[in-house]
Backbone of each chain as nested JSON, in Angstrom:
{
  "chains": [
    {"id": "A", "residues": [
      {"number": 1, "name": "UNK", "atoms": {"N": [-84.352, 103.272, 60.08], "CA": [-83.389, 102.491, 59.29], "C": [-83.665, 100.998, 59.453]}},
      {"number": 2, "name": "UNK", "atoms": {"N": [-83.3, 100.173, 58.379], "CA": [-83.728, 99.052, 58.446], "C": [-82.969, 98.046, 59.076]}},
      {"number": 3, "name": "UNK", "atoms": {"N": [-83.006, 97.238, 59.989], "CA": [-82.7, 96.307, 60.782], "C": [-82.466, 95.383, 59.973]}},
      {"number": 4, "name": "UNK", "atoms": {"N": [-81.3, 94.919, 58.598], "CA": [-81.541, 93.393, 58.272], "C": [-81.195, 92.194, 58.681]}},
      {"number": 5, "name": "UNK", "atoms": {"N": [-80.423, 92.24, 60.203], "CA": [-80.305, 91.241, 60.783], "C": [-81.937, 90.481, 61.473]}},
      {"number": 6, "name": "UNK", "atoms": {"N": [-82.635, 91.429, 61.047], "CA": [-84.291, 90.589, 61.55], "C": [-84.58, 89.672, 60.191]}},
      {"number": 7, "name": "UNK", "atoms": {"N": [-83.759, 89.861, 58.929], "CA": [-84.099, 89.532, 58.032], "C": [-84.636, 87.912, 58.048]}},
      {"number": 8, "name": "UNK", "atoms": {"N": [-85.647, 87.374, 57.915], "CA": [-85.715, 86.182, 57.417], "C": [-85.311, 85.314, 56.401]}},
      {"number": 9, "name": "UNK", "atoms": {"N": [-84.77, 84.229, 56.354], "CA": [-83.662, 83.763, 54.726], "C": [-84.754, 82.605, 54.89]}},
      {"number": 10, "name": "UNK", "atoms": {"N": [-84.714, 81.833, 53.304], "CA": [-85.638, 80.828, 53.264], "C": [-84.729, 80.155, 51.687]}},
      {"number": 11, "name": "UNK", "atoms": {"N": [-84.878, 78.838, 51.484], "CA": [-84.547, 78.196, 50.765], "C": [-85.625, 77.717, 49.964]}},
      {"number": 12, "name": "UNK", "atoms": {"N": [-85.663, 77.513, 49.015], "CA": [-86.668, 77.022, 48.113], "C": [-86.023, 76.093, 46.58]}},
      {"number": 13, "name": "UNK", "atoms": {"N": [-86.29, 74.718, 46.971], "CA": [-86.356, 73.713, 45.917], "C": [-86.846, 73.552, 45.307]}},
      {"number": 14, "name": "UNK", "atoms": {"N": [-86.82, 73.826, 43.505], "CA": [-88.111, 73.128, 42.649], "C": [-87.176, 72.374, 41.852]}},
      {"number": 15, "name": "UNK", "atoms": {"N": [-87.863, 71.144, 41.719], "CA": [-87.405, 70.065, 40.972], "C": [-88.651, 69.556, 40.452]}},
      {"number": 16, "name": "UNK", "atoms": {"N": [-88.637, 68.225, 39.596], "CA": [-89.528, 68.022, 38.55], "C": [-89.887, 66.943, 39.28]}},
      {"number": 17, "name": "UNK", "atoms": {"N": [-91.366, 66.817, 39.393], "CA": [-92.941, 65.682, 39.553], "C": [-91.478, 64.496, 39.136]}},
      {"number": 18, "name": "UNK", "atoms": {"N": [-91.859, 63.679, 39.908], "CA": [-91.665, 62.151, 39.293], "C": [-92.479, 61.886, 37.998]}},
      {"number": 19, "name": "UNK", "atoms": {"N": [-91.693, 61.264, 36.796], "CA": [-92.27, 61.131, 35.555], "C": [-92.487, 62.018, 34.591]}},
      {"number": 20, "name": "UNK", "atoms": {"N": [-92.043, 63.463, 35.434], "CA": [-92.31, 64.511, 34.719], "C": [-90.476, 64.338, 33.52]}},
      {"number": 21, "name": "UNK", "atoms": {"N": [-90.715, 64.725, 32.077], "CA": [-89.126, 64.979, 31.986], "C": [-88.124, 66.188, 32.165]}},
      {"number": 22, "name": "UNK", "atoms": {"N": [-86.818, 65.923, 32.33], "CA": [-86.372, 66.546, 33.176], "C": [-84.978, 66.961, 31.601]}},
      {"number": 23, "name": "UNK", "atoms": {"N": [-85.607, 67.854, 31.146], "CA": [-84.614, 67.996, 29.328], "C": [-83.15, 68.133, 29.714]}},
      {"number": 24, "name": "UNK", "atoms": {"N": [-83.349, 69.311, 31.148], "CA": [-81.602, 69.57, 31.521], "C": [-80.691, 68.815, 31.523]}},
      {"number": 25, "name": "UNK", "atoms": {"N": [-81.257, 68.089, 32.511], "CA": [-80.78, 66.673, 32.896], "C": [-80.01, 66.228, 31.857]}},
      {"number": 26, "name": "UNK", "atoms": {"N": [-81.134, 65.603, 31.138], "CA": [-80.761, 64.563, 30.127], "C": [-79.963, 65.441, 28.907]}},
      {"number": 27, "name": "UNK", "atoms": {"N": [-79.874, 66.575, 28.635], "CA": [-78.553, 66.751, 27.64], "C": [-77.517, 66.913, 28.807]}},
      {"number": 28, "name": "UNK", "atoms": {"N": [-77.574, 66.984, 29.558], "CA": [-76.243, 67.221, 30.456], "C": [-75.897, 65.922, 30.301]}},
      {"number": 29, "name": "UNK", "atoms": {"N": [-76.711, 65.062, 30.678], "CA": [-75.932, 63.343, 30.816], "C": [-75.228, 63.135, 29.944]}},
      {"number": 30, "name": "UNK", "atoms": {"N": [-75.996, 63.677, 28.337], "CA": [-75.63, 63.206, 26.874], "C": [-73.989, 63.938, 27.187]}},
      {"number": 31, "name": "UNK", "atoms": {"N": [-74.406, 65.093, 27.095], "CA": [-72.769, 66.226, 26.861], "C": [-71.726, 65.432, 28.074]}},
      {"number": 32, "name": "UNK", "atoms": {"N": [-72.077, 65.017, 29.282], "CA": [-70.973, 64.448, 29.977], "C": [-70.308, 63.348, 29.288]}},
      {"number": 33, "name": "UNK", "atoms": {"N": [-71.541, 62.117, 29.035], "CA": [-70.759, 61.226, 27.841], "C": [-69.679, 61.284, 26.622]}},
      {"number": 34, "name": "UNK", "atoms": {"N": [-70.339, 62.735, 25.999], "CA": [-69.628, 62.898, 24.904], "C": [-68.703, 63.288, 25.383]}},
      {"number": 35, "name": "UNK", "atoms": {"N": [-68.126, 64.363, 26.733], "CA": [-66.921, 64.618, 26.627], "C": [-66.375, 63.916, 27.625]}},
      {"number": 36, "name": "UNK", "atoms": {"N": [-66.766, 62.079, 27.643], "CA": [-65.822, 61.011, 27.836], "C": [-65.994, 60.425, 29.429]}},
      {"number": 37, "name": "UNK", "atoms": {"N": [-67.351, 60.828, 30.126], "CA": [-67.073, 60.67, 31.111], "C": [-68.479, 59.676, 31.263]}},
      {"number": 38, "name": "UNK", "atoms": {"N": [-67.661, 58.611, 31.432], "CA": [-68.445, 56.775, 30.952], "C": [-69.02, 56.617, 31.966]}},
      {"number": 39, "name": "UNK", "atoms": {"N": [-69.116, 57.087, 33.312], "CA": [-69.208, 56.467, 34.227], "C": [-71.071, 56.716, 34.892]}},
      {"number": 40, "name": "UNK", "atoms": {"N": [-70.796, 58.209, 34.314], "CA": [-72.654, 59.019, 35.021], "C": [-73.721, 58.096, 34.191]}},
      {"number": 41, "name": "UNK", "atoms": {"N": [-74.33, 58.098, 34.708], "CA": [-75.596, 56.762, 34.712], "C": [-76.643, 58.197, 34.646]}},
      {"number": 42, "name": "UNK", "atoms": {"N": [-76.857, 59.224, 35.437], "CA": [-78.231, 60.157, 35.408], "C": [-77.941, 61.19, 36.116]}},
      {"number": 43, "name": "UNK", "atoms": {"N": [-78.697, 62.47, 34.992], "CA": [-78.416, 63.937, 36.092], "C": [-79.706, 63.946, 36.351]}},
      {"number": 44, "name": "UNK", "atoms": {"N": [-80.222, 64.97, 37.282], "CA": [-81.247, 65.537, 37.597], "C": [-81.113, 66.949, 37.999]}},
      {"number": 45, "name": "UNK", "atoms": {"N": [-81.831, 67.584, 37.253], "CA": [-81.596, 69.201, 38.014], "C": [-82.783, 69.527, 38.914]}},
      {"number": 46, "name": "UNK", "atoms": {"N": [-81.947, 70.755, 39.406], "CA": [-83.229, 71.187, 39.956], "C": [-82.432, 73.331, 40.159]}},
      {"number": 47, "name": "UNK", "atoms": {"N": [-83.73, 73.599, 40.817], "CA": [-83.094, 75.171, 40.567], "C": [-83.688, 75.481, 42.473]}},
      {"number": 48, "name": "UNK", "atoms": {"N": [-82.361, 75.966, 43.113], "CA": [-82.512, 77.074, 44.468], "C": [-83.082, 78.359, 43.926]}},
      {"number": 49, "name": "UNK", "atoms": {"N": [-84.106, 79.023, 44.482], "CA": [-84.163, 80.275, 44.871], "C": [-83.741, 80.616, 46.382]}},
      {"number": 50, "name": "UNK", "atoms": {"N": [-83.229, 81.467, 46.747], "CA": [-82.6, 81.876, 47.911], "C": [-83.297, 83.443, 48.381]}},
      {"number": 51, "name": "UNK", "atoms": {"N": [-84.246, 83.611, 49.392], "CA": [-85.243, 84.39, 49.575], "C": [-85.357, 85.303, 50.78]}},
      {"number": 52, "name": "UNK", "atoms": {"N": [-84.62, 86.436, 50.74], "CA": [-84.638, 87.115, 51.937], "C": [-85.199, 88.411, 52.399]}},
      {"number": 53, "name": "UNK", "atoms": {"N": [-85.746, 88.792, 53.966], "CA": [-86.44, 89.659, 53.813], "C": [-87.636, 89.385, 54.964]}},
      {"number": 54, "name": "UNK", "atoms": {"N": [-88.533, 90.588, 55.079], "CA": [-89.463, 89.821, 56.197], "C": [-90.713, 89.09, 55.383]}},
      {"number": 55, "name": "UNK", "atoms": {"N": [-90.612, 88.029, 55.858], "CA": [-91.6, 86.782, 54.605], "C": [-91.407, 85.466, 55.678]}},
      {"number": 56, "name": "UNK", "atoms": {"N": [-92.536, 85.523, 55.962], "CA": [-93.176, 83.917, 56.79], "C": [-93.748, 83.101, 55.559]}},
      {"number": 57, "name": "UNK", "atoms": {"N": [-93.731, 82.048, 56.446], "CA": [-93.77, 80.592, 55.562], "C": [-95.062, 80.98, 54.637]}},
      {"number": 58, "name": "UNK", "atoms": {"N": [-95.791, 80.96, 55.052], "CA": [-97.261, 80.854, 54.116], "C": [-97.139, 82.265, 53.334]}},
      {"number": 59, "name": "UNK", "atoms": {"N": [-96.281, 83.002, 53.147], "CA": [-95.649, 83.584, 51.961], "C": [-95.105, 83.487, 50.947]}},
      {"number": 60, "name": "UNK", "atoms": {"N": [-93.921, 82.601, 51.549], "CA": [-92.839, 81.577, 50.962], "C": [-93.649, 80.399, 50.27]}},
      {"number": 61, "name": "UNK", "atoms": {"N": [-94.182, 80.011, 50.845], "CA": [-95.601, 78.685, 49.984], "C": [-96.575, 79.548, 48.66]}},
      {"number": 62, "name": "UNK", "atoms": {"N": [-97.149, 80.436, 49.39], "CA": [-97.895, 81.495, 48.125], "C": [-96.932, 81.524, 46.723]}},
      {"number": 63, "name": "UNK", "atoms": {"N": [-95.386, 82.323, 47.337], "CA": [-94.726, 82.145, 46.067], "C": [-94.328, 81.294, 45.198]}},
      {"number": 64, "name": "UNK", "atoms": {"N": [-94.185, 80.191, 45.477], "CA": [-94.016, 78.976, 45.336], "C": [-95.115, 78.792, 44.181]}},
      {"number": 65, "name": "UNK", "atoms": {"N": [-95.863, 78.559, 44.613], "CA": [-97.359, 78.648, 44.494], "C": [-97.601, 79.089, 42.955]}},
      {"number": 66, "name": "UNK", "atoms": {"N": [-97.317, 80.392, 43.024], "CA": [-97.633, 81.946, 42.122], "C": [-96.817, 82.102, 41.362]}},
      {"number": 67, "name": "UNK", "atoms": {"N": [-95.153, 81.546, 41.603], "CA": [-94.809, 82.024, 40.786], "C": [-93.309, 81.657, 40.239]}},
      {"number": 68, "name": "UNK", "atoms": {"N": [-92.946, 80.777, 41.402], "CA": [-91.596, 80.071, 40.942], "C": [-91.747, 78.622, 40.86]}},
      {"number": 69, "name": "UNK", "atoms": {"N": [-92.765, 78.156, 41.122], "CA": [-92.619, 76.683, 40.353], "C": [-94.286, 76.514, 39.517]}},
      {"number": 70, "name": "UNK", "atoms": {"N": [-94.05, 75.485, 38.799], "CA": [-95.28, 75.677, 37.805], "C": [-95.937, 73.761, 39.009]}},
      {"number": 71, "name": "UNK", "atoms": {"N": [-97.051, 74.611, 39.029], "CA": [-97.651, 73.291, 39.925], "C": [-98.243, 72.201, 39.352]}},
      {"number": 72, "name": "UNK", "atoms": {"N": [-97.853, 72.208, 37.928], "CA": [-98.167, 70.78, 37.191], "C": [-97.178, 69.542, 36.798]}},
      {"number": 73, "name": "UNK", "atoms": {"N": [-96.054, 70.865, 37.088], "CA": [-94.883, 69.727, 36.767], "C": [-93.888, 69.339, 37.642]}},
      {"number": 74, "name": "UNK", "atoms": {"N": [-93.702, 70.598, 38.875], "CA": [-92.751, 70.486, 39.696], "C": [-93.262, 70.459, 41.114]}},
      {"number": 75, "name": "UNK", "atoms": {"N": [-92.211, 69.685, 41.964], "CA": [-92.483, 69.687, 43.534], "C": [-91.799, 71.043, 43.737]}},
      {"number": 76, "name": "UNK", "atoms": {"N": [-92.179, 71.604, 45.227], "CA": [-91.185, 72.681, 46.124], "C": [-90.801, 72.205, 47.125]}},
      {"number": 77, "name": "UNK", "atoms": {"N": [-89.882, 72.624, 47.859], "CA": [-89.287, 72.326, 49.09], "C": [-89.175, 73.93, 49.742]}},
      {"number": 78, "name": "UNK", "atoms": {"N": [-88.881, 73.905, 50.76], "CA": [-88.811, 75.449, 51.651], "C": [-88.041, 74.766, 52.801]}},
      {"number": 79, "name": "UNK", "atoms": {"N": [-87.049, 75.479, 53.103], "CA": [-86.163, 75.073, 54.371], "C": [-85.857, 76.69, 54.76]}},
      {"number": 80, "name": "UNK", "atoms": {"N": [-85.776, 76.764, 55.627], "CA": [-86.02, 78.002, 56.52], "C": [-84.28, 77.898, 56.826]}},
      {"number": 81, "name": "UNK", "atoms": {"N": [-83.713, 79.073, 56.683], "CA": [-82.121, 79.155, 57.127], "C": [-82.153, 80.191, 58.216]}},
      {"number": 82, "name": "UNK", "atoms": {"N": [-82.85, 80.977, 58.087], "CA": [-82.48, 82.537, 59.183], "C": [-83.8, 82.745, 59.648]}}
    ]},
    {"id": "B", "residues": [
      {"number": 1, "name": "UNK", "atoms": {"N": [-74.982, 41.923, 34.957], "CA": [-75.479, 43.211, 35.389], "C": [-75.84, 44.073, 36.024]}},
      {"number": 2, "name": "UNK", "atoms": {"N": [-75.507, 45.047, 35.945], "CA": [-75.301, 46.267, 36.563], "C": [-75.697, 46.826, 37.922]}},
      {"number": 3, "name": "UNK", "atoms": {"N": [-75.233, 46.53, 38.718], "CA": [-75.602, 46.946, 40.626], "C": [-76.045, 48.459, 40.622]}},
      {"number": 4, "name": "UNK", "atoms": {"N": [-76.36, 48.875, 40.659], "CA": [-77.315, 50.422, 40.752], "C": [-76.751, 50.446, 42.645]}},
      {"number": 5, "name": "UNK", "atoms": {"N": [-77.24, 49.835, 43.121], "CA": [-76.865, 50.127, 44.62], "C": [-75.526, 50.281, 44.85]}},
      {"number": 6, "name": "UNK", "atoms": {"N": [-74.325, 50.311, 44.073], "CA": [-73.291, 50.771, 43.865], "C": [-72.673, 51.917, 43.485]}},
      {"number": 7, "name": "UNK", "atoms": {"N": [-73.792, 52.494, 42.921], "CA": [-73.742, 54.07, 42.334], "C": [-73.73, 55.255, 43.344]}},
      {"number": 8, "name": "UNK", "atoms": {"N": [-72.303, 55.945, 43.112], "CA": [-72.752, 57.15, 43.826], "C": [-73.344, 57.993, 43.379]}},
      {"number": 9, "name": "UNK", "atoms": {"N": [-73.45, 59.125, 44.525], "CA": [-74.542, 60.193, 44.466], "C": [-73.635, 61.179, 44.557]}},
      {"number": 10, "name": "UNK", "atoms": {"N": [-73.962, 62.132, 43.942], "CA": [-73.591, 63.922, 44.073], "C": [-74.112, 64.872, 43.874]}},
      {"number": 11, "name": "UNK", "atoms": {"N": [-74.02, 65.973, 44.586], "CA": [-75.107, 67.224, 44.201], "C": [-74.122, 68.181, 44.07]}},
      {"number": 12, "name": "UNK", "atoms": {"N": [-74.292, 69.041, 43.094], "CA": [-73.504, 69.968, 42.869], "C": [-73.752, 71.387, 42.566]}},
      {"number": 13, "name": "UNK", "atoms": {"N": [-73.462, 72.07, 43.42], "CA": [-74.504, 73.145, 43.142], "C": [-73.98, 74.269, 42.486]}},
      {"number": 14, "name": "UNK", "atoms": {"N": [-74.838, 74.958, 41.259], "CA": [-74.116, 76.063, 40.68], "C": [-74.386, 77.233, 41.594]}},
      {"number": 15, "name": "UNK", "atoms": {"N": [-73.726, 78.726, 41.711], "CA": [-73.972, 79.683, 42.364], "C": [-73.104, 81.184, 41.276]}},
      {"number": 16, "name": "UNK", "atoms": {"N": [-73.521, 82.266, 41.595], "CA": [-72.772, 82.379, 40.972], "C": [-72.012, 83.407, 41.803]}},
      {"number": 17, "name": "UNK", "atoms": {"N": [-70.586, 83.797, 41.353], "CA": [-69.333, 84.306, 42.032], "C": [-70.193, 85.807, 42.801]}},
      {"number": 18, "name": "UNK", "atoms": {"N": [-69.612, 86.163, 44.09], "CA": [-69.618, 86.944, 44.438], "C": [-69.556, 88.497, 43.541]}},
      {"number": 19, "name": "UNK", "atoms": {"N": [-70.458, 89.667, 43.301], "CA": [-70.228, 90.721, 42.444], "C": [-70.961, 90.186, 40.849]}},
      {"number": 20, "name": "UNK", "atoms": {"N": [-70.811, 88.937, 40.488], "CA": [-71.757, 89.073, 39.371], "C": [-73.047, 89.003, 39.578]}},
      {"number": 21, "name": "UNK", "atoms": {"N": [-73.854, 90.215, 38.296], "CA": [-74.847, 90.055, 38.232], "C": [-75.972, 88.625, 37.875]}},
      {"number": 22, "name": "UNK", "atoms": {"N": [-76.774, 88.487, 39.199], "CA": [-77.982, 87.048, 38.797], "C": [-79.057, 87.311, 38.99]}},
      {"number": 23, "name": "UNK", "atoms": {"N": [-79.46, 87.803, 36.981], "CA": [-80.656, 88.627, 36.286], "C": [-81.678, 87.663, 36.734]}},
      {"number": 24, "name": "UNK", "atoms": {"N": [-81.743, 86.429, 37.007], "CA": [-82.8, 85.514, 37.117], "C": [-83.485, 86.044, 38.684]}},
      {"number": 25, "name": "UNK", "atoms": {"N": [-82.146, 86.348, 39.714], "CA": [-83.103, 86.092, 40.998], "C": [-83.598, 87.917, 41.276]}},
      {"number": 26, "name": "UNK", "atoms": {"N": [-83.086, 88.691, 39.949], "CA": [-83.411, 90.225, 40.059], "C": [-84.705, 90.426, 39.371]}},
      {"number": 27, "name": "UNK", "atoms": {"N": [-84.71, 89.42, 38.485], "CA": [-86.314, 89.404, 37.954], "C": [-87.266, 88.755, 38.304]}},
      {"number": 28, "name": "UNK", "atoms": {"N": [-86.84, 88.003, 39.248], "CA": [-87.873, 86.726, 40.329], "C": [-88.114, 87.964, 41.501]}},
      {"number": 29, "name": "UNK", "atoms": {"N": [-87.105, 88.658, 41.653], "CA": [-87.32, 89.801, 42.864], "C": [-88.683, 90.47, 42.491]}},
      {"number": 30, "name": "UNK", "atoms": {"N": [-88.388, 91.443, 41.291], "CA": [-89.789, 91.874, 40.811], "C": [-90.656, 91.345, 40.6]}},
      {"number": 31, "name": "UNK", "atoms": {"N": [-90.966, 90.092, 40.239], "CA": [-91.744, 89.774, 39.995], "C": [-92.833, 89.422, 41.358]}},
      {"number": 32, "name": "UNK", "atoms": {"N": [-92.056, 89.224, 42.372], "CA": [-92.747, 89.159, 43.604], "C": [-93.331, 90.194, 44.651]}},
      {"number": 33, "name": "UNK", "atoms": {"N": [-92.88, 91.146, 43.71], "CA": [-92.709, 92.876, 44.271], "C": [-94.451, 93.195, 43.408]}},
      {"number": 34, "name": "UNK", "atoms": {"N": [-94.613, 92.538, 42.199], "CA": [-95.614, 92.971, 41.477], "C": [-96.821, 91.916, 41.806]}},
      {"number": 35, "name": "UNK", "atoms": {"N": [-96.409, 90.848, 42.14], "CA": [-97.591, 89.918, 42.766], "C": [-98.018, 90.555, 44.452]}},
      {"number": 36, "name": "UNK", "atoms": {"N": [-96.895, 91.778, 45.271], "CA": [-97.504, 91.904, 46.311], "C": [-96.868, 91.541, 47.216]}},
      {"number": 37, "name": "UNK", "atoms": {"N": [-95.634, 91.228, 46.964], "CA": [-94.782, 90.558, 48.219], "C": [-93.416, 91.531, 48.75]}},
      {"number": 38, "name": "UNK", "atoms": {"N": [-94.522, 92.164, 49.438], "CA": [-93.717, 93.591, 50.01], "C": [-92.571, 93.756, 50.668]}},
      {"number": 39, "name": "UNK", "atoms": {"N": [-92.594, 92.735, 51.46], "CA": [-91.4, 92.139, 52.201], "C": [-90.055, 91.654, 52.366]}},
      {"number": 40, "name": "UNK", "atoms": {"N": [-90.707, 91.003, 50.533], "CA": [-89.103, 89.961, 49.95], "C": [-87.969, 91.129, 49.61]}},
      {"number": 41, "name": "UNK", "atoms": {"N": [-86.495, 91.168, 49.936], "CA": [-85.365, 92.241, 50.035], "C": [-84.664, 92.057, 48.62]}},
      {"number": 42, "name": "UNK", "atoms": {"N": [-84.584, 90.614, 48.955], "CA": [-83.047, 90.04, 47.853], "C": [-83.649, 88.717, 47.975]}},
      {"number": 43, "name": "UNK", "atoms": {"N": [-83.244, 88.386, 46.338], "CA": [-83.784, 86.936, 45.498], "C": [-82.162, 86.564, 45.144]}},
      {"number": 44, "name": "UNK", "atoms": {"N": [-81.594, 85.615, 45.401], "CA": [-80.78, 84.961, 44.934], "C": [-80.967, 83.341, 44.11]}},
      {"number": 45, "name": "UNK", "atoms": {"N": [-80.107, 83.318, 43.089], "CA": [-80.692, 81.962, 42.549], "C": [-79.256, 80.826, 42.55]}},
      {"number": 46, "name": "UNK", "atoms": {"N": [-79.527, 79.73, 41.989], "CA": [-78.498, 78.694, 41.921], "C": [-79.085, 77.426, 41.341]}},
      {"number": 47, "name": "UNK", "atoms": {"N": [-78.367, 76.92, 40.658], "CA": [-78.617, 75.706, 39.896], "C": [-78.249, 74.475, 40.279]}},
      {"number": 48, "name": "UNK", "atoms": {"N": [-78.738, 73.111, 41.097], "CA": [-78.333, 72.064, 41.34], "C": [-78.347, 70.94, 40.072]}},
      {"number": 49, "name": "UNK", "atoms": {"N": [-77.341, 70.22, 40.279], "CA": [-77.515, 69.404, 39.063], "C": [-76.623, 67.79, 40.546]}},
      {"number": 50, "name": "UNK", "atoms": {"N": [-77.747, 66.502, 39.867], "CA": [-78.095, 65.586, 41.06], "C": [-77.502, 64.717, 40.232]}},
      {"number": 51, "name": "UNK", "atoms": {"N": [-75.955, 63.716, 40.693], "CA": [-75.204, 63.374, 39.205], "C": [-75.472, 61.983, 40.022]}},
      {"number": 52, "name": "UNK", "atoms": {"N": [-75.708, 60.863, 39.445], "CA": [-75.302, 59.173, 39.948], "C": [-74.695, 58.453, 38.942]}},
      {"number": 53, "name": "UNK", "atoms": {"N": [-73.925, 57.535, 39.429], "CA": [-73.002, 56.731, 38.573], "C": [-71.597, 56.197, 39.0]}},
      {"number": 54, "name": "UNK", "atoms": {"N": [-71.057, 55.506, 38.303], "CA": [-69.429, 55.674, 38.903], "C": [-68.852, 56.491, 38.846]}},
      {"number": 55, "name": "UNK", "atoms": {"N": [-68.598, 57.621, 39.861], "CA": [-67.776, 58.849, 39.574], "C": [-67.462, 58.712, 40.884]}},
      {"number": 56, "name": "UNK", "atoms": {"N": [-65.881, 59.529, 40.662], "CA": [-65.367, 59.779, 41.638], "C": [-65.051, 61.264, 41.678]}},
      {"number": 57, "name": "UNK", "atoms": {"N": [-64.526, 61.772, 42.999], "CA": [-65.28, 63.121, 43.254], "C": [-63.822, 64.161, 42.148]}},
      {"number": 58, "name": "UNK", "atoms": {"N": [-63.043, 63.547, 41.55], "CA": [-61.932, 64.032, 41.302], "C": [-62.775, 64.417, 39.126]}},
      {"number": 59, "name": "UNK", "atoms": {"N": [-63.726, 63.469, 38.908], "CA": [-63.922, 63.303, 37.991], "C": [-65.521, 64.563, 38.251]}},
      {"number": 60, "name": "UNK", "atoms": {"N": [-66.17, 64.469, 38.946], "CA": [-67.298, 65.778, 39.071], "C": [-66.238, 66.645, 39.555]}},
      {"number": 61, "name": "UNK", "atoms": {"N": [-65.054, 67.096, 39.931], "CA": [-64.64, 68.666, 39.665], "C": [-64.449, 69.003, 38.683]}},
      {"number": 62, "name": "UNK", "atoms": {"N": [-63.847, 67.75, 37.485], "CA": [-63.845, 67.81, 36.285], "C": [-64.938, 68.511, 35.305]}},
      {"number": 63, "name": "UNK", "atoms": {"N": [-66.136, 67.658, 35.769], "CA": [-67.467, 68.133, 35.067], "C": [-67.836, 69.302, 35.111]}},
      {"number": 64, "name": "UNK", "atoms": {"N": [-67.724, 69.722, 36.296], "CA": [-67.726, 71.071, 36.675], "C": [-66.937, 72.342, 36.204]}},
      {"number": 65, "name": "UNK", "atoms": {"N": [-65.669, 72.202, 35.848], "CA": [-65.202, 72.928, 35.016], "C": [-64.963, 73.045, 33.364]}},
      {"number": 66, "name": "UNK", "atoms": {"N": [-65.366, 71.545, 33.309], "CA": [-65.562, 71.776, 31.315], "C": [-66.881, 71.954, 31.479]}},
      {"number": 67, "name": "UNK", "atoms": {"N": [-68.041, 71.364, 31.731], "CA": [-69.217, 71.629, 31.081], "C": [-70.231, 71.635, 32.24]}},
      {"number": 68, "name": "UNK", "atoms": {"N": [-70.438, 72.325, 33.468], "CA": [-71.598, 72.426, 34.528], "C": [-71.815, 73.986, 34.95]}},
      {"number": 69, "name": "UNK", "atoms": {"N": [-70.585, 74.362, 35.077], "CA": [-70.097, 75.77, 35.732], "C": [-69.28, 76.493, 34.691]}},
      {"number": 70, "name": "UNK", "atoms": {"N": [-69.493, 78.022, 34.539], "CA": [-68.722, 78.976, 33.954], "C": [-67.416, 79.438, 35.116]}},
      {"number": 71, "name": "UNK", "atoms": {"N": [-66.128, 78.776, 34.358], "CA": [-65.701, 79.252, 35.551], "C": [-65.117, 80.648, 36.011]}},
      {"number": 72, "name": "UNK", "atoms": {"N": [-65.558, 82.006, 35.285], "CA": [-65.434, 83.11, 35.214], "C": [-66.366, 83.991, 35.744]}},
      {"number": 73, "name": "UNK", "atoms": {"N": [-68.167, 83.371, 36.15], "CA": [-68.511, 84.213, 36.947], "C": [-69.073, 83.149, 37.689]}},
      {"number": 74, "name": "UNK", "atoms": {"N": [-69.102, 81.372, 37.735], "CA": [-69.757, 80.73, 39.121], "C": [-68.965, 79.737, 39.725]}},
      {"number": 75, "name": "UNK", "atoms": {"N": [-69.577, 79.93, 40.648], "CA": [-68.701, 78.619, 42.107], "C": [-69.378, 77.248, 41.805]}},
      {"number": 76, "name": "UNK", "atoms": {"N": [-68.747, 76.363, 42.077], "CA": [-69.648, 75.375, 42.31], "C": [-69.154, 74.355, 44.262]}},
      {"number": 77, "name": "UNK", "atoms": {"N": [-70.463, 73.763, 44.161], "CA": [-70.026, 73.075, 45.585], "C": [-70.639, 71.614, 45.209]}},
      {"number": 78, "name": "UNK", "atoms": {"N": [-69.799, 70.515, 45.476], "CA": [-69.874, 69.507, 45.506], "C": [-70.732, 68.496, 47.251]}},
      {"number": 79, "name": "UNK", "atoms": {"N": [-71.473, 68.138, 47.064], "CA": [-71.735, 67.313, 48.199], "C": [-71.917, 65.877, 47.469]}},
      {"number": 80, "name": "UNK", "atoms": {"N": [-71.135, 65.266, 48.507], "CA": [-71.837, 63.772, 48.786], "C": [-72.502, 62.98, 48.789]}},
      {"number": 81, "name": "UNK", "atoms": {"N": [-73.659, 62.657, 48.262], "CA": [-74.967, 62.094, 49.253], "C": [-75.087, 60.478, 49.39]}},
      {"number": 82, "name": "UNK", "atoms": {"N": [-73.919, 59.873, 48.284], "CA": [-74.375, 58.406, 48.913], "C": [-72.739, 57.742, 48.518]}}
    ]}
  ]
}
């Protein structure tokens, strides 16, 4: 039986290259304006994957890698939780 | 004109409610299952959106419930950052 308290958890950030554009963002900014809210100057998104299971780092980087961020446009981040 | 070093920061993160289905991190699951990643259990996902400007934190709960977050199947969490 499986033990998932051995489980490993890992965090993973992809957000967009500096200079890269960021479309979410910017209709979100637009739509906050329109519905009146004067004050936001800039969004930026970005998307968590949340990754659990037995998977060491240079796994977590592979995927990254392979298949959840596109490596022309976006940075990753990996923060290790468990 | 305009002080920028005056602007706050917020991160706000989408998630979604406990019991709903999140097709994104069930098809990021497989998909890592088919690249070979034998290991990975459970893919969870979440959406950050990185707000600056004059806002105050009473005005991003706001945002958050007209136009960031569904508030019928996601949470959102507000942080701080400047």
């Amino acid at each position: 039986m499986e033990d998932k308290s051995e489980w490993e958890e890992w965090e993973v950030r992809i957000s967009y290259k500096p200079g890269v554009q960021d479309t979410e963002g910017e209709s979100t900014l637009k739509g906050l304006k329109v519905l009146g809210f004067k004050g936001v100057e800039m969004v930026n998104t970005a998307k968590v994957f949340r990754i659990r299971g037995e998977v060491r780092r240079a796994e977590i980087e592979e995927m990254c890698r392979r298949l959840l961020a596109n490596p022309v446009s976006q940075d990753y981040e990996i923060i290790r939780l468990r």
